[in-house]
LUMTOR-222202 format. One record per atom (N, C-alpha, C): residue in one letter; atom name; z, y, x. Coordinates in steps of 0.02 Angstrom, whole numbers, m for minus. Each point is the difference from the previous one (the first is absolute). Layout:
BEGIN
(site 'A' 'CA' (Z Y X))
...
***
This chain:
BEGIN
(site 'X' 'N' (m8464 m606 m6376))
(site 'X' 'CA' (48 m52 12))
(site 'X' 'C' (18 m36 m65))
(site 'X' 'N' (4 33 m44))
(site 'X' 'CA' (17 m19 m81))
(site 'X' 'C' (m46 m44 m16))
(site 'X' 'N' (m90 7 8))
(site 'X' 'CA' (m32 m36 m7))
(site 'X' 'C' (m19 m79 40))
(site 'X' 'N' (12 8 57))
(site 'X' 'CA' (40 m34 31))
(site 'X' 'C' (49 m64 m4))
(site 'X' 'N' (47 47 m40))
(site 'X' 'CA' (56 m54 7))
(site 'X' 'C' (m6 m20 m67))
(site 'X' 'N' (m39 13 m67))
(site 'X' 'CA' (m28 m32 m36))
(site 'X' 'C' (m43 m55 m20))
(site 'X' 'N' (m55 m2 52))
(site 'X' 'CA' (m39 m49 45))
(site 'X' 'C' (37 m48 9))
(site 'X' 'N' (50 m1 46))
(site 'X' 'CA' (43 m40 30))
(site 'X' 'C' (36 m66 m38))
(site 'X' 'N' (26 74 m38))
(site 'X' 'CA' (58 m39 m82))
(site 'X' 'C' (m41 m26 m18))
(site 'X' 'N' (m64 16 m20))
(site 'X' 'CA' (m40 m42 m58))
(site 'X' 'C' (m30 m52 30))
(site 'X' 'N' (m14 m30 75))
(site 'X' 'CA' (m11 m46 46))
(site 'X' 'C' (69 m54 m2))
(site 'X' 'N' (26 39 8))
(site 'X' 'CA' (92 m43 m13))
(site 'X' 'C' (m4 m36 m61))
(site 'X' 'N' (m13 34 m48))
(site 'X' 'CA' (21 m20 m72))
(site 'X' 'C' (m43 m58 m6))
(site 'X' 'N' (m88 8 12))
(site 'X' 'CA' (m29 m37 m14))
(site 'X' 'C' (m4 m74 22))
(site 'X' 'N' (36 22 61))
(site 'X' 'CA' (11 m73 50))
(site 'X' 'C' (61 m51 m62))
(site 'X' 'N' (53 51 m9))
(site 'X' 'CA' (66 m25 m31))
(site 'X' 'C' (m34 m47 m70))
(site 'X' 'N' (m39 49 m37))
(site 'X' 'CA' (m34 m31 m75))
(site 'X' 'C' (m26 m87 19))
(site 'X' 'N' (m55 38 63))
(site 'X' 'CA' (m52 m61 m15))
(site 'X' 'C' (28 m71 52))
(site 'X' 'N' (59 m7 12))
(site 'X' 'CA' (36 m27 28))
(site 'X' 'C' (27 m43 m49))
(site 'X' 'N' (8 22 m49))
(site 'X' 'CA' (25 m52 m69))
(site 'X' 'C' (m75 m14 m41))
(site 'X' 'N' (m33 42 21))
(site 'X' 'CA' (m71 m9 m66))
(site 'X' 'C' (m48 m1 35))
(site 'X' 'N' (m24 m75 33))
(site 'X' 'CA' (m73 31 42))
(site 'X' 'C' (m53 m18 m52))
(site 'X' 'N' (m11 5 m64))
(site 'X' 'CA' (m26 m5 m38))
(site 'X' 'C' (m93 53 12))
(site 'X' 'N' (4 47 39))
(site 'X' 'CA' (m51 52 9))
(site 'X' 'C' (m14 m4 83))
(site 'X' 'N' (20 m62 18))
(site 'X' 'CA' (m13 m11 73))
(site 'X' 'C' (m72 m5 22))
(site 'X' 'N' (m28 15 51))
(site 'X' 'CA' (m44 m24 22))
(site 'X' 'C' (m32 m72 24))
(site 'X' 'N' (m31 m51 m26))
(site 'X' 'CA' (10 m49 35))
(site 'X' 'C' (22 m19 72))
(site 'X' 'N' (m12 50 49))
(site 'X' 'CA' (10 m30 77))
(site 'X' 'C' (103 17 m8))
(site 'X' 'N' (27 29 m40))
(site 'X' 'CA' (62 0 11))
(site 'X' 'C' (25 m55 m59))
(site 'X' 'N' (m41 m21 m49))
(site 'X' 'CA' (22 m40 m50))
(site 'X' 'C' (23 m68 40))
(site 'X' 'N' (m34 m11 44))
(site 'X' 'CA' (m13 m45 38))
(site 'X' 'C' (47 m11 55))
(site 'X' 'N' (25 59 27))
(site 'X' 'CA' (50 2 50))
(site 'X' 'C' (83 m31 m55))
(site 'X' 'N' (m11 43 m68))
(site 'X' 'CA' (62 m9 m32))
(site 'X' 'C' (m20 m94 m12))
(site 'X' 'N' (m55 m16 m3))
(site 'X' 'CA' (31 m76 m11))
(site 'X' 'C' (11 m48 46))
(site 'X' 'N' (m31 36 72))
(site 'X' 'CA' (46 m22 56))
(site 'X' 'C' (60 4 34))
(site 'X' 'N' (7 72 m28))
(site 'X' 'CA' (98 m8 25))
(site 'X' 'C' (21 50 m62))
(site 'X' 'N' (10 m50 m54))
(site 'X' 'CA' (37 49 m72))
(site 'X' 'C' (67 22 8))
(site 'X' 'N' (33 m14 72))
(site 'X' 'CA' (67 43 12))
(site 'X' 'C' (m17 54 46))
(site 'X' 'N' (m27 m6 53))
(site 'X' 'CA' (m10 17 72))
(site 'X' 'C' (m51 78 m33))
(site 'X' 'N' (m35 m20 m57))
(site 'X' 'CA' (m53 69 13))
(site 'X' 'C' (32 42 m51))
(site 'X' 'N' (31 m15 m55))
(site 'X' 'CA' (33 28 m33))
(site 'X' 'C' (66 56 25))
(site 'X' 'N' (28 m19 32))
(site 'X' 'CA' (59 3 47))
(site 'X' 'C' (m22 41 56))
(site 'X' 'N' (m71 4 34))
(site 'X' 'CA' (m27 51 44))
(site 'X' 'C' (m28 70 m51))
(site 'X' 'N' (1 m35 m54))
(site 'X' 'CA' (m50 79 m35))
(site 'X' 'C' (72 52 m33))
(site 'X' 'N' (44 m42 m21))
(site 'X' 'CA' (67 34 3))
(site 'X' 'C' (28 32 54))
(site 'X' 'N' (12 m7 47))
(site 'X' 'CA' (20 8 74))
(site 'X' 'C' (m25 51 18))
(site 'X' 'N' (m66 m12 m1))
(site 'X' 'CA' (m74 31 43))
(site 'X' 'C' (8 65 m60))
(site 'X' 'N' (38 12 m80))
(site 'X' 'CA' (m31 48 m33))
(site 'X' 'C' (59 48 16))
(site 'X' 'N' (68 m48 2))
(site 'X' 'CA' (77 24 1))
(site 'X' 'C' (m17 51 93))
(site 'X' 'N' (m33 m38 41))
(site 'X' 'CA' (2 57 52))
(site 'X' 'C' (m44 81 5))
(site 'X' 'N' (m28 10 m45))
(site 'X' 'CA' (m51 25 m1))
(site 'X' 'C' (42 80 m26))
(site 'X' 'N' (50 m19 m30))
(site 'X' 'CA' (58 31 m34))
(site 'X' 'C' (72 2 79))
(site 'X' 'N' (42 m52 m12))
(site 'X' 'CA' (43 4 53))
(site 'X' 'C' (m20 35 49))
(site 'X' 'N' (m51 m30 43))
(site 'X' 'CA' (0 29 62))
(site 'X' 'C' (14 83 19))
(site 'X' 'N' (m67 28 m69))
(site 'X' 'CA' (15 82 12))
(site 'X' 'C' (54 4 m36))
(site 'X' 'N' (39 m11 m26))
(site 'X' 'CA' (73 11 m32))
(site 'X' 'C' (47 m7 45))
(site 'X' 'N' (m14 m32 53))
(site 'X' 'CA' (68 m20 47))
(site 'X' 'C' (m23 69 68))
(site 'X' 'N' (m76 16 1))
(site 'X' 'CA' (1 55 34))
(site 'X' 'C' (17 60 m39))
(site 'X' 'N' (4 6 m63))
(site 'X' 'CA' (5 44 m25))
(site 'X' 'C' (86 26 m8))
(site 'X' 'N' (30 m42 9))
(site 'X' 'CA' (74 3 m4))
(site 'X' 'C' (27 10 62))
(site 'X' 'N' (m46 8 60))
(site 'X' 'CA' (26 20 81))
(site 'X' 'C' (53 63 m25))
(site 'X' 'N' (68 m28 58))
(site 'X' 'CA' (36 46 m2))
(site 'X' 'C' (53 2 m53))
(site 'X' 'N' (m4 m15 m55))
(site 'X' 'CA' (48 m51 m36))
(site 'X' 'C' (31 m51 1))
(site 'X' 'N' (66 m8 m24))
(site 'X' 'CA' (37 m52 m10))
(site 'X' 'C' (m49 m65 m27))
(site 'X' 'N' (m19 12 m47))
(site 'X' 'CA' (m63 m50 m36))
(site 'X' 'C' (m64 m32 69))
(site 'X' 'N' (m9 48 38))
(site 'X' 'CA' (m68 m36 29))
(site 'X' 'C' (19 m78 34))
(site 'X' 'N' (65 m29 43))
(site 'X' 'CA' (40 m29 16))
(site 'X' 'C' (m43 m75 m49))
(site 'X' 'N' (47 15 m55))
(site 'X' 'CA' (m10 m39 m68))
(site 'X' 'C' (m101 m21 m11))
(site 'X' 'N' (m14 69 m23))
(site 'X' 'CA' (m89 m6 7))
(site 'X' 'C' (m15 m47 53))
(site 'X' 'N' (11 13 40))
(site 'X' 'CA' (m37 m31 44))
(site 'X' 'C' (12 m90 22))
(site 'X' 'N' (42 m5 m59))
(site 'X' 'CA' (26 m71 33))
(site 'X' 'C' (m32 m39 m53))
(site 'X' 'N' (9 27 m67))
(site 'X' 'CA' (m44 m31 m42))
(site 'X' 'C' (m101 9 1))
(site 'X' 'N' (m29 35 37))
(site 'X' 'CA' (m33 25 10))
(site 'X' 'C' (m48 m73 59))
(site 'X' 'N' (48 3 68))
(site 'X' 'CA' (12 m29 51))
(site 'X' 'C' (m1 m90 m28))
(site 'X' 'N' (35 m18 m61))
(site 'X' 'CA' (m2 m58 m29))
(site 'X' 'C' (m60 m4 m38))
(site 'X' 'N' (m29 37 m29))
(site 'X' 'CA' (m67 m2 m37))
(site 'X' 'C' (m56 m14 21))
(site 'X' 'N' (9 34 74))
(site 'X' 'CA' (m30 m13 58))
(site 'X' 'C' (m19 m59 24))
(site 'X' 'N' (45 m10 0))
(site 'X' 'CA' (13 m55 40))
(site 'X' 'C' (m24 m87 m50))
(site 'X' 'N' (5 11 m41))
(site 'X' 'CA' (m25 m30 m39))
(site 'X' 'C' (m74 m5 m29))
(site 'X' 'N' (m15 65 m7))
(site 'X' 'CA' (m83 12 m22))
(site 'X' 'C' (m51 m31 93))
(site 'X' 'N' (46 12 44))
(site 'X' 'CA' (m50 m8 70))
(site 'X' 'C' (5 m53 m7))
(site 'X' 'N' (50 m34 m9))
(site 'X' 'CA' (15 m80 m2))
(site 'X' 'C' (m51 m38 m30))
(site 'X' 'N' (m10 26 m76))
(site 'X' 'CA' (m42 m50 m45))
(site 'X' 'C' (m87 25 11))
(site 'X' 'N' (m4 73 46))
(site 'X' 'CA' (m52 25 9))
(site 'X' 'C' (m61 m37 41))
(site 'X' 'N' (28 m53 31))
(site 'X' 'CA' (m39 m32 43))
(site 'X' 'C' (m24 m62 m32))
(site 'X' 'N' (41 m48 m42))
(site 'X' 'CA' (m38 m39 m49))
(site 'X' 'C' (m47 13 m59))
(site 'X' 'N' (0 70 m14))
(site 'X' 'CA' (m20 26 m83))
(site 'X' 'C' (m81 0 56))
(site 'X' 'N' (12 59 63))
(site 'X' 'CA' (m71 m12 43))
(site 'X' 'C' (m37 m31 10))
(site 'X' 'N' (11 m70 34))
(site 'X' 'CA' (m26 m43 m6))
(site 'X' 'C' (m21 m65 m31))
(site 'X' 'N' (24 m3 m65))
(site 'X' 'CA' (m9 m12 m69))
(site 'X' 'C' (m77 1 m30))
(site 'X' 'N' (m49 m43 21))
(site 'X' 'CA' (m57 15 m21))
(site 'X' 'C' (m7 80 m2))
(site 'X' 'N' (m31 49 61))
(site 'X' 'CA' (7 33 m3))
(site 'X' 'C' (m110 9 m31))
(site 'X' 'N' (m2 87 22))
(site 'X' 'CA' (m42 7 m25))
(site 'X' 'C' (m45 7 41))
(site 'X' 'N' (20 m12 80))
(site 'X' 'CA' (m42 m5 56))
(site 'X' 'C' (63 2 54))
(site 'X' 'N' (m22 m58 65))
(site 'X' 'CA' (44 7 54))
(site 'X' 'C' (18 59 28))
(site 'X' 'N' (m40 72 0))
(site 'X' 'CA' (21 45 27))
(site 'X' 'C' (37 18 m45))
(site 'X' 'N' (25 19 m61))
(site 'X' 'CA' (28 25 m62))
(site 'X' 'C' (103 m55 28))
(site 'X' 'N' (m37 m55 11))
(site 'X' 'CA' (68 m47 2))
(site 'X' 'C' (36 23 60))
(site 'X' 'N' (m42 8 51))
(site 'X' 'CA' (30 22 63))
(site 'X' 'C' (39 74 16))
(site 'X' 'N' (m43 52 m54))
(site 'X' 'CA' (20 72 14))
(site 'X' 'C' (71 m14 m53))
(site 'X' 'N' (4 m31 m47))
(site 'X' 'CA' (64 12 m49))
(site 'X' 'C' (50 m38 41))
(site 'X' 'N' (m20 m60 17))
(site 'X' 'CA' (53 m24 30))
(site 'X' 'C' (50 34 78))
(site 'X' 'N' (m56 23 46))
(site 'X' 'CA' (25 53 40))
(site 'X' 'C' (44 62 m22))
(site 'X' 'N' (m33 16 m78))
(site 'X' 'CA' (48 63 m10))
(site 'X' 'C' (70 m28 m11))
(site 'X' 'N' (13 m39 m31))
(site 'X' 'CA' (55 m53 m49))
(site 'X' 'C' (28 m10 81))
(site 'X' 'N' (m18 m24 51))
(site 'X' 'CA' (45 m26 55))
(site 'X' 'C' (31 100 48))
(site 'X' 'N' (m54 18 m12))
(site 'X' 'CA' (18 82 43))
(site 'X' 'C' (45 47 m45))
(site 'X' 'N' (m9 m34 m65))
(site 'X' 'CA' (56 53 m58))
(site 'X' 'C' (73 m41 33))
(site 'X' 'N' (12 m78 12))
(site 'X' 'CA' (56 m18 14))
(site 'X' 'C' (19 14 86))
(site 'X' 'N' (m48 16 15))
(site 'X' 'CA' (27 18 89))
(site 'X' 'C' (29 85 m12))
(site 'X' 'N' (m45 23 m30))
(site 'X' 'CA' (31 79 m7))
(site 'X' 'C' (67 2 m19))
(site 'X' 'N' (11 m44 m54))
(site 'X' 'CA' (59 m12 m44))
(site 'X' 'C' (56 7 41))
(site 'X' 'N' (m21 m80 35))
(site 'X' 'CA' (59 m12 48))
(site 'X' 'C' (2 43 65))
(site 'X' 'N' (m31 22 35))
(site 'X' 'CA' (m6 63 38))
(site 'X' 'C' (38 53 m16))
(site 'X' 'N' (m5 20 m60))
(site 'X' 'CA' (48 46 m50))
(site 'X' 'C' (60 m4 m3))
(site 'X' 'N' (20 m88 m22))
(site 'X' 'CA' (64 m7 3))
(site 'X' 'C' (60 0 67))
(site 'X' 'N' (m62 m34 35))
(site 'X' 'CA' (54 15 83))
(site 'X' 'C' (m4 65 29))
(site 'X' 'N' (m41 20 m6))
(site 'X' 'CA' (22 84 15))
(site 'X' 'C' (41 31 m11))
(site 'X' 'N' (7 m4 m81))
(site 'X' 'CA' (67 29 m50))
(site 'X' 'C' (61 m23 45))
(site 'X' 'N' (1 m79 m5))
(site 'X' 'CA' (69 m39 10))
(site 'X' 'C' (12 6 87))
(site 'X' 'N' (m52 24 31))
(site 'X' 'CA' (38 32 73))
(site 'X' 'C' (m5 73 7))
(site 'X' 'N' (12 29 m29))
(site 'X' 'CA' (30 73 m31))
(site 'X' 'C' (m52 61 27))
(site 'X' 'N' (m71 m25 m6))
(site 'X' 'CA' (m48 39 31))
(site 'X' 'C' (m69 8 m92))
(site 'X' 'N' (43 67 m13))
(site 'X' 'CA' (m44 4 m60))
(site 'X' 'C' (m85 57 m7))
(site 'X' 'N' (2 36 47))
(site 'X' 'CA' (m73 13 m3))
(site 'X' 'C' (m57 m55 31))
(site 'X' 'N' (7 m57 36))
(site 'X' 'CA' (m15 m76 10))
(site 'X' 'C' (m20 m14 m79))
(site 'X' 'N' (73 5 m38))
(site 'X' 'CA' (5 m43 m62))
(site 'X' 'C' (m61 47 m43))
(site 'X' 'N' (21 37 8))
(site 'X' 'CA' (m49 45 m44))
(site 'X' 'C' (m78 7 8))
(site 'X' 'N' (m21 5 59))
(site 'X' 'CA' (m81 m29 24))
(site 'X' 'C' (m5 m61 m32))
(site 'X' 'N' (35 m66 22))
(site 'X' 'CA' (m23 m44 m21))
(site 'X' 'C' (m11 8 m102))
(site 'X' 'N' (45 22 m12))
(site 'X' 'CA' (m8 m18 m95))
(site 'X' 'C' (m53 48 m26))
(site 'X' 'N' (m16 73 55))
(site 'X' 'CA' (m66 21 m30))
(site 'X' 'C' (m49 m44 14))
(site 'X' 'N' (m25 m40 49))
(site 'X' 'CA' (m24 m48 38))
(site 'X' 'C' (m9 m48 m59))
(site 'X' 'N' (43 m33 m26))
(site 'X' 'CA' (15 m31 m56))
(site 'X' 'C' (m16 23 m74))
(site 'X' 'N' (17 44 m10))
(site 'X' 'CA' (m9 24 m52))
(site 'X' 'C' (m92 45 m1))
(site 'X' 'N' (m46 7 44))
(site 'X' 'CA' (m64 m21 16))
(site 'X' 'C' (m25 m44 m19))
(site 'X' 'N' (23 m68 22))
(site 'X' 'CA' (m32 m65 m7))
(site 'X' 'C' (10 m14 m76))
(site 'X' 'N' (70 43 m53))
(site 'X' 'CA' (3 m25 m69))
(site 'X' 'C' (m33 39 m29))
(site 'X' 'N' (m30 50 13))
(site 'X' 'CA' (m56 49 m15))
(site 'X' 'C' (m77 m43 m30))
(site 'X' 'N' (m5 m55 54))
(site 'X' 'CA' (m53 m26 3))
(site 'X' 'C' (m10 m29 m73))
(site 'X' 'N' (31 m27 m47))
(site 'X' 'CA' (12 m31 m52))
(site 'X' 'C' (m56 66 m57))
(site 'X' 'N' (21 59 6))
(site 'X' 'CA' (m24 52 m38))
(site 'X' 'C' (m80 18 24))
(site 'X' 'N' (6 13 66))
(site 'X' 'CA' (m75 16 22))
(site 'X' 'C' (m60 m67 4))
(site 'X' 'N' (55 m77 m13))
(site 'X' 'CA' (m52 m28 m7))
(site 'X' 'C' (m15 10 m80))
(site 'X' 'N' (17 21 m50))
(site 'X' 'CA' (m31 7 m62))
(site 'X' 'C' (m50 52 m7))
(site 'X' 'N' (11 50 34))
(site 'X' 'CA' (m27 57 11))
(site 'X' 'C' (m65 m1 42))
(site 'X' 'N' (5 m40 35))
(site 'X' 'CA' (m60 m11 24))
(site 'X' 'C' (m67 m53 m36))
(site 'X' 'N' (57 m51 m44))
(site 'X' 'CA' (m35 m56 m47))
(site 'X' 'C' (m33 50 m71))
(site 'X' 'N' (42 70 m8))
(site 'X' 'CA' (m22 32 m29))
(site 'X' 'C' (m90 38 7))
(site 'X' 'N' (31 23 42))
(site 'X' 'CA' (m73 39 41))
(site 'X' 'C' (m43 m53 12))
(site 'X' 'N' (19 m50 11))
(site 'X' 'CA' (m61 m52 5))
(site 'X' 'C' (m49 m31 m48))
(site 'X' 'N' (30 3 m75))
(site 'X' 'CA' (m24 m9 m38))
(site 'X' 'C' (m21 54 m47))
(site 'X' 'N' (m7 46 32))
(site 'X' 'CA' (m26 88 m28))
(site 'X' 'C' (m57 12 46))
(site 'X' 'N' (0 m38 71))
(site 'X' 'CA' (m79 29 41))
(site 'X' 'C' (m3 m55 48))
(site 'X' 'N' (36 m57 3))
(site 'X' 'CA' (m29 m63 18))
(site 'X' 'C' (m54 m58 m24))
(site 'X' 'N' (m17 m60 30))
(site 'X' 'CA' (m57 m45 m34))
(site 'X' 'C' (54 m57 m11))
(site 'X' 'N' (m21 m49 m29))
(site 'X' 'CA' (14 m76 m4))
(site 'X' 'C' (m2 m30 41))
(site 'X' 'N' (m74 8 33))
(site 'X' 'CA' (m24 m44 67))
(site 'X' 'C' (54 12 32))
(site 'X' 'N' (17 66 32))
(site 'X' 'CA' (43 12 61))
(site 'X' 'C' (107 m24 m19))
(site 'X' 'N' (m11 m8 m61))
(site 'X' 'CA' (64 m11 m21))
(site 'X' 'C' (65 m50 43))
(site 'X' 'N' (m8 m47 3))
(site 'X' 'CA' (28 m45 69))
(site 'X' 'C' (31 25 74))
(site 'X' 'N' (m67 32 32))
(site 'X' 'CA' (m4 26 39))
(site 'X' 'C' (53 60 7))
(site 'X' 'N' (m13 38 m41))
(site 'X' 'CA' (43 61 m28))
(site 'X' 'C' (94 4 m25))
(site 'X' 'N' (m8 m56 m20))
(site 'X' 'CA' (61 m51 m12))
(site 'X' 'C' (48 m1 63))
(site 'X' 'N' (m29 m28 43))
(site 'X' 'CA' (49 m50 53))
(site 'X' 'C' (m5 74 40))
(site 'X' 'N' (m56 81 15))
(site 'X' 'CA' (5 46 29))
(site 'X' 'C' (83 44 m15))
(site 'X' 'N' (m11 m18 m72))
(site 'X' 'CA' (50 57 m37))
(site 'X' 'C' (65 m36 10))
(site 'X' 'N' (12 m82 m5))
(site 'X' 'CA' (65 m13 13))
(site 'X' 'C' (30 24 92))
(site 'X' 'N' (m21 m7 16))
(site 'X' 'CA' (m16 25 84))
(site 'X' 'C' (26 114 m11))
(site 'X' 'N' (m42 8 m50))
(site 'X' 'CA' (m22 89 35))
(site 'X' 'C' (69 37 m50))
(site 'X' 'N' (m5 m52 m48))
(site 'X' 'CA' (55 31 m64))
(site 'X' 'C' (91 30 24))
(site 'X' 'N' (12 m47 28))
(site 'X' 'CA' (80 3 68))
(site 'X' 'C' (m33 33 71))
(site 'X' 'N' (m39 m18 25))
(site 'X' 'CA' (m27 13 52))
(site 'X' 'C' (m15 64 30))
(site 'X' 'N' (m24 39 m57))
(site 'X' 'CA' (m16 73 25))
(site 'X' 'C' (66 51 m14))
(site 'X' 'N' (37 m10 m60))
(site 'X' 'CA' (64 36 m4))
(site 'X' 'C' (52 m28 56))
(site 'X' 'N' (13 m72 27))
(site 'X' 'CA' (44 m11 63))
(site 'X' 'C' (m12 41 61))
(site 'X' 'N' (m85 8 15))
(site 'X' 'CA' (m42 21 66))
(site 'X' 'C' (10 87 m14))
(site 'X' 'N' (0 14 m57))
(site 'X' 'CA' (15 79 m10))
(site 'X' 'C' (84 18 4))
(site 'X' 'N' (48 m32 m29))
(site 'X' 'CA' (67 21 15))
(site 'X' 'C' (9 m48 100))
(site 'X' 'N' (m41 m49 18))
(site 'X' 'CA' (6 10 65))
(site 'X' 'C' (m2 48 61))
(site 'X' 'N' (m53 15 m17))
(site 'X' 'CA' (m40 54 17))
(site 'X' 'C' (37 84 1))
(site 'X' 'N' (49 19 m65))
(site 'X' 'CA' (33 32 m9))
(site 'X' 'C' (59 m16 40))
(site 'X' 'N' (18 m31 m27))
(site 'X' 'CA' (77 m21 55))
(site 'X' 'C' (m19 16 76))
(site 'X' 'N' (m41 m25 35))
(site 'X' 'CA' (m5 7 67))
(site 'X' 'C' (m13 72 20))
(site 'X' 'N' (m53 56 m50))
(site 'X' 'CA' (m5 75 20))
(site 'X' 'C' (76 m1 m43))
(site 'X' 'N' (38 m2 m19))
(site 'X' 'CA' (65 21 m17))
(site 'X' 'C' (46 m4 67))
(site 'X' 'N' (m10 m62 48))
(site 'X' 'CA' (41 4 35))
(site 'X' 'C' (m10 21 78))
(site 'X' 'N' (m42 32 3))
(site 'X' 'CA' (m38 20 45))
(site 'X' 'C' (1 67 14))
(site 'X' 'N' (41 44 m73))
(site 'X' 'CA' (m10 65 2))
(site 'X' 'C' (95 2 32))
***
């Protein structure tokens, strides 16, 4: 878990750095920053700040504090899904790549808000499915590196594209479909 939540931090951090310094960017994001120099900046903050919040506001269940967590958490949110759908389709790096990020960016804000009306009509294991539900889809941010990792350790070039628009799709996709999947044998027993 330590290793883990090191991963995480250092995913966070790096988002926070290169958010002021895209100086070591890749061209296909150099490119996004000179199409929206507020909008992508402002998602890689957001997008790094949840990566942190979210398990912090689960981590404080049961405390006075989680209340608090979760509202700033819930705003970060809400913000990173927001700008998540323009940074997507932003000269992306293939239509399937634009389509799977942008779906996650719109299903991180349905979970969100799913979350919040649950809470606010006083039905909290509801609330609580939905933000693991949620907090799945902010997962996706890490396993897509992780997978961009492995890809460039026993992947080709040729297939690179292709592989691209798979992973924005499989990266949220398989951790949502696995805590789905869980939740339902959870409630069944």
């Amino acid at each position: 878990m330590v290793a883990i939540g090191l991963f995480i931090a250092r995913l966070a951090w790096k988002a926070l750095v290169e958010a002021q310094d895209s100086s070591q960017f890749p061209e296909a994001l150099a490119v996004k920053l000179e199409l929206l120099p507020v909008v992508f900046p402002l998602h890689m903050v957001t997008g790094g700040l949840a990566l942190v919040l979210v398990p912090l506001a689960f981590a404080l269940r049961h405390t006075a504090l989680h209340k608090w967590a979760g509202r700033v958490a819930a705003i970060d949110v809400l913000i990173a899904g927001a700008t998540a759908v323009p940074v997507a389709l932003a000269q992306p790096v293939s239509p399937l790549a634009a389509v799977g990020f942008s779906v996650q960016g719109l299903l991180w804000l349905a979970l969100l808000a799913k979350g919040v009306w649950h809470i606010r009509h006083g039905d909290s294991t509801a609330h609580r499915a939905s933000m693991l539900l949620m907090a799945a889809v902010t997962s996706g941010a890490a396993f897509f590196r992780i997978y961009l990792a492995l890809w460039a350790i026993y992947g080709s070039r040729q297939h690179f594209t292709t592989f691209y628009g798979i992973n924005a799709w499989m990266a949220w996709g398989l951790p949502l479909t696995v805590v789905w999947i869980w939740q339902r044998r959870a409630s069944l027993k």
